[in-house]
C-alpha positions in Angstrom: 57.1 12.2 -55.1 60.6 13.8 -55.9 62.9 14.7 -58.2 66.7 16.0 -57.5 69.0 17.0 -60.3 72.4 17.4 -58.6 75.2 19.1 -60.2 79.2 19.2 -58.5 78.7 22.7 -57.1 74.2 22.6 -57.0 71.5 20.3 -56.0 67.6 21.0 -57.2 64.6 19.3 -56.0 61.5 19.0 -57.8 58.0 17.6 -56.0 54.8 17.4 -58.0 53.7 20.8 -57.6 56.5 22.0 -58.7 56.6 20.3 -61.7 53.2 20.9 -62.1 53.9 24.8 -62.1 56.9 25.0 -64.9 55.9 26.6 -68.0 53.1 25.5 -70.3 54.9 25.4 -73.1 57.5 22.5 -71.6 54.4 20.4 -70.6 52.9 17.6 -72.4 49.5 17.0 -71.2 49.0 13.7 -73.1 51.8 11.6 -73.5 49.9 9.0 -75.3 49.8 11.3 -78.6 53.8 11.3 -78.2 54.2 7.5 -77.5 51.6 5.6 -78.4 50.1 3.2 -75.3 51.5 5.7 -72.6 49.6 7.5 -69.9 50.0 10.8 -68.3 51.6 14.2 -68.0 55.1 14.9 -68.4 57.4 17.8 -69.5 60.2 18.2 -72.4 62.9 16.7 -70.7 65.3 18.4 -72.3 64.4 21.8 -72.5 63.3 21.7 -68.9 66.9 20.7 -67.7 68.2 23.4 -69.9 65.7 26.0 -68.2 66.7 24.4 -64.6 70.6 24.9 -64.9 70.4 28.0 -66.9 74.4 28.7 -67.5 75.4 27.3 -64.0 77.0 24.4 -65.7 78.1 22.9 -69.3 76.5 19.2 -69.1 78.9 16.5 -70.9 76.6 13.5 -69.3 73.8 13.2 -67.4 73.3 9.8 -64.5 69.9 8.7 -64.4 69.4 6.7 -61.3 66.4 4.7 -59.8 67.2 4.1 -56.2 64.1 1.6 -56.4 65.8 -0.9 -57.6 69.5 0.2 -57.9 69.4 1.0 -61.9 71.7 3.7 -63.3 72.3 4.6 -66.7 74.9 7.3 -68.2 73.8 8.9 -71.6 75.8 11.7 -73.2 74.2 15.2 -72.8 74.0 15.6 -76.8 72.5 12.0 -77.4 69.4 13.5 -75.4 66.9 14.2 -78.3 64.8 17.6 -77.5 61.6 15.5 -77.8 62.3 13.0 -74.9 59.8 13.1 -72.5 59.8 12.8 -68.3 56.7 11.4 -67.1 55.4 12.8 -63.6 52.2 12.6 -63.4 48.6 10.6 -64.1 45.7 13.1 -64.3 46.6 15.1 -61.1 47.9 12.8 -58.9 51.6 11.7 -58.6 53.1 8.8 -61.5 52.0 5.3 -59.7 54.8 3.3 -59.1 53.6 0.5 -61.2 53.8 2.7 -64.0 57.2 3.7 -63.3 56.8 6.5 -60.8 57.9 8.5 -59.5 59.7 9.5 -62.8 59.8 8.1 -65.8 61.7 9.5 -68.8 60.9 8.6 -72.4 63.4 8.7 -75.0 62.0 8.2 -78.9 64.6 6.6 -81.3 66.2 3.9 -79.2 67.7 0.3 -80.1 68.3 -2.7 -77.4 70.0 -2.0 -75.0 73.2 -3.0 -75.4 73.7 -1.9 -79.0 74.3 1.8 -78.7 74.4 4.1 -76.4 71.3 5.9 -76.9 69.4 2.4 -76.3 66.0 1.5 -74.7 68.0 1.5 -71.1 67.7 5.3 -71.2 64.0 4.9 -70.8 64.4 4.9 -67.1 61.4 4.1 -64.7 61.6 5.0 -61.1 63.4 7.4 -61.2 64.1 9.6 -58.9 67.9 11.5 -59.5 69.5 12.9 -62.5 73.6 13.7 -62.3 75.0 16.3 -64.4 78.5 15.2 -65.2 79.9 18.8 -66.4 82.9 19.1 -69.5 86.2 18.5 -68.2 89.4 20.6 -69.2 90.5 17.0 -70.9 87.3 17.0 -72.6 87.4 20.0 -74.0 91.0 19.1 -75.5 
């Protein structure tokens, strides 16, 4: 199982023991209590990225890509609410990959896809690599 989070100048990689090891207070033990008929353990998706890129980087979007089956999905930073959830793991053991592994990132509060941008597409199995797009001079404009 692994994780990268790459940015234009950086590129982190995360296996299960690593994600195992990040702060208590990012980890969800049961995701079932956040999203009803859900297993394992994840971590605050949000607030973990924010601890992993510290101020190496001002995020405008994020990629989230599943090389198992080609999916990608672009979501704007601030559209990412602070209690969406990345799955990793079931009991000890890495997230199967019939259950989405070896990531899985849920994201409460989303429509169809295809009706807004924050839309059930966000909620990304497989996957495996998360792009920080950063602000842009012309964004900042």
């Amino acid at each position: 199982m692994s994780l990268s989070i790459t940015s234009p100048h950086q590129t982190w990689s995360f296996s299960l023991e690593d994600l195992q090891r990040v702060d208590a207070s990012l980890q969800v033990t049961d995701v079932a209590a956040r999203f009803p008929g859900r297993q394992g353990i994840g971590l605050l998706f949000r607030q973990w990225l924010e601890q992993v890129i510290g101020d190496s980087i001002i995020v405008q979007s994020l990629v989230l890509r599943s090389s198992h089956d080609g999916f990608e999905k672009v979501i704007h930073w601030g559209l990412i609410p602070e209690d969406a959830v990345l799955i990793y793991a079931l009991d000890d053991s890495p997230l199967p990959r019939e259950m989405g592994g070896p990531c899985r990132l849920l994201v409460p509060g989303t429509v169809l896809c295809g009706r807004s941008e924050l839309d059930n597409c966000v909620n990304v199995k497989h996957l495996d690599s998360v792009e920080l797009q950063p602000v842009t001079e012309a964004d900042a404009v």
